[in-house]
KEFITI-725793 format. One record per residue: residue number from 1; z, y, x of N, C-alpha, C in turn. Coordinates in steps of 0.1 Angstrom, whole numbers, plus 5000, padded with zeros to 4 digits. Last residue first. Layout:
<nodes>
> marvex  nZ  nY  nX  caZ  caY  caX  cZ  cY  cX
> NUM  Z  Y  X  Z  Y  X  Z  Y  X
...
</nodes>
This chain:
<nodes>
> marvex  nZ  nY  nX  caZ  caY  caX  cZ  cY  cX
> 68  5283  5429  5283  5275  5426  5271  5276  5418  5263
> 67  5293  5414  5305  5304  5420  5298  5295  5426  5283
> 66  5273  5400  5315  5280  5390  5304  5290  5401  5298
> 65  5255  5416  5319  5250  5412  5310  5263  5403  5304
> 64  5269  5428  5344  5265  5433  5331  5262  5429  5321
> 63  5270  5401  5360  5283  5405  5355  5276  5417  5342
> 62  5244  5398  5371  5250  5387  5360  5261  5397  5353
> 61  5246  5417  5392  5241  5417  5379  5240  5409  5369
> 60  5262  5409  5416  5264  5413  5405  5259  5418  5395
> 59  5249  5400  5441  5248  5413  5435  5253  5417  5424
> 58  5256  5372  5433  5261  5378  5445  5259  5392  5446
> 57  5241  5363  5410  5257  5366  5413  5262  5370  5425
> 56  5221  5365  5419  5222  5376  5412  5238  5376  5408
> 55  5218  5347  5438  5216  5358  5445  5223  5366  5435
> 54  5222  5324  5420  5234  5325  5433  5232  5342  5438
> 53  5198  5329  5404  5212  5325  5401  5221  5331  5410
> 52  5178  5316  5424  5183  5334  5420  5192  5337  5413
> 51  5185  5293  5431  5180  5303  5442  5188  5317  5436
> 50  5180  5282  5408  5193  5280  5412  5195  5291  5419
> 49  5151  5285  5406  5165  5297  5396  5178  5294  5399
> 48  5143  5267  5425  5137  5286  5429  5153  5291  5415
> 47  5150  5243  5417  5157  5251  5427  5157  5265  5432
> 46  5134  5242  5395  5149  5245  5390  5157  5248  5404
> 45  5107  5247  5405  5112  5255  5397  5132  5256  5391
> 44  5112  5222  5418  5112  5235  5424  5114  5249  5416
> 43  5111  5202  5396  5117  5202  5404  5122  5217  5415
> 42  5088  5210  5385  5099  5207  5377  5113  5208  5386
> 41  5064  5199  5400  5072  5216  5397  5081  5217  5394
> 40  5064  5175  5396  5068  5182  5408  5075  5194  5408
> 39  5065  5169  5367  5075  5168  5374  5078  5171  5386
> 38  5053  5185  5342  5047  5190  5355  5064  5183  5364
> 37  5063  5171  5317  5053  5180  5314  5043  5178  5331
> 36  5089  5158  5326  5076  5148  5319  5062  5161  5318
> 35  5102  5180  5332  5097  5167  5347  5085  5159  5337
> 34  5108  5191  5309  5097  5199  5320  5094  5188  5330
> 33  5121  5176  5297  5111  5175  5291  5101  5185  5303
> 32  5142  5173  5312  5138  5161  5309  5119  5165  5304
> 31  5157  5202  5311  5151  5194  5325  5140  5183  5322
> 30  5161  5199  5280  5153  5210  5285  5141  5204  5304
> 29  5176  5178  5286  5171  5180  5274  5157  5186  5278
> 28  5199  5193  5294  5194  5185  5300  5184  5178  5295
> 27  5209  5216  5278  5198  5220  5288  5193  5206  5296
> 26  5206  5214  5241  5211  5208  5253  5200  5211  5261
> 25  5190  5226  5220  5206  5223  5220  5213  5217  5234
> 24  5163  5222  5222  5165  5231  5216  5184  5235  5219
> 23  5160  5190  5226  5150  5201  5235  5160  5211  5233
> 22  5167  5183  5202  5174  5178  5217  5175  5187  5224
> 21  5146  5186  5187  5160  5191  5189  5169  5190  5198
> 20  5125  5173  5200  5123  5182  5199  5139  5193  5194
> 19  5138  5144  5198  5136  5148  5209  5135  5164  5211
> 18  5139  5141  5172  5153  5143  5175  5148  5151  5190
> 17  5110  5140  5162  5118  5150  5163  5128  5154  5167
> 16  5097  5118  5170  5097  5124  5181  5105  5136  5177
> 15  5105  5102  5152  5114  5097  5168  5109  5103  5170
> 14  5097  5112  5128  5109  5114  5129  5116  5106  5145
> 13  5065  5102  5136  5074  5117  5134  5090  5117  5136
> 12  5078  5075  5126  5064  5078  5139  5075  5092  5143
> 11  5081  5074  5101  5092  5073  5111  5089  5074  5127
> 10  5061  5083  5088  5073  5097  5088  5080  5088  5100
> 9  5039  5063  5093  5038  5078  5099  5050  5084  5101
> 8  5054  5047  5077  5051  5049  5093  5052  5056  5098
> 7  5050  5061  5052  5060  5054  5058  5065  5052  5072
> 6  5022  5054  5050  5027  5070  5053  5040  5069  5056
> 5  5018  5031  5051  5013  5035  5062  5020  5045  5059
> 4  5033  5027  5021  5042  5019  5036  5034  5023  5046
> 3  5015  5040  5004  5030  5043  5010  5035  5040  5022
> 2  4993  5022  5004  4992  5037  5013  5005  5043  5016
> 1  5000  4988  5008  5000  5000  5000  5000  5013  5009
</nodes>
């Protein structure tokens, strides 16, 4: 019956959605899905913002935005 295909279909859909909330709520989540996109970059890109992270706490311009 065309039900039990469209059936499918929703439960098809509905495992890729949790992923897409996942995405949305948790930053490891976030890591997971940039290594599946471009996982070389993925990698460098999270040490280049660690990078500036550390700098922008060390100049202190983090601190504006959090007393914001």
């Amino acid at each position: 019956t065309p039900e039990m295909k469209s059936e499918e279909d929703i439960l098809e859909a509905m495992k890729n959605i949790p992923d897409e909330k996942i995405e949305l709520g948790g930053s490891t989540s976030e890591k997971q899905s940039q290594a599946d996109f471009h996982p070389k970059q993925g990698d460098v890109s999270t040490n280049q913002a660690q990078e500036l992270l550390e700098k922008l706490q060390k100049e202190g311009t983090l601190r504006d935005t959090e007393e914001k």
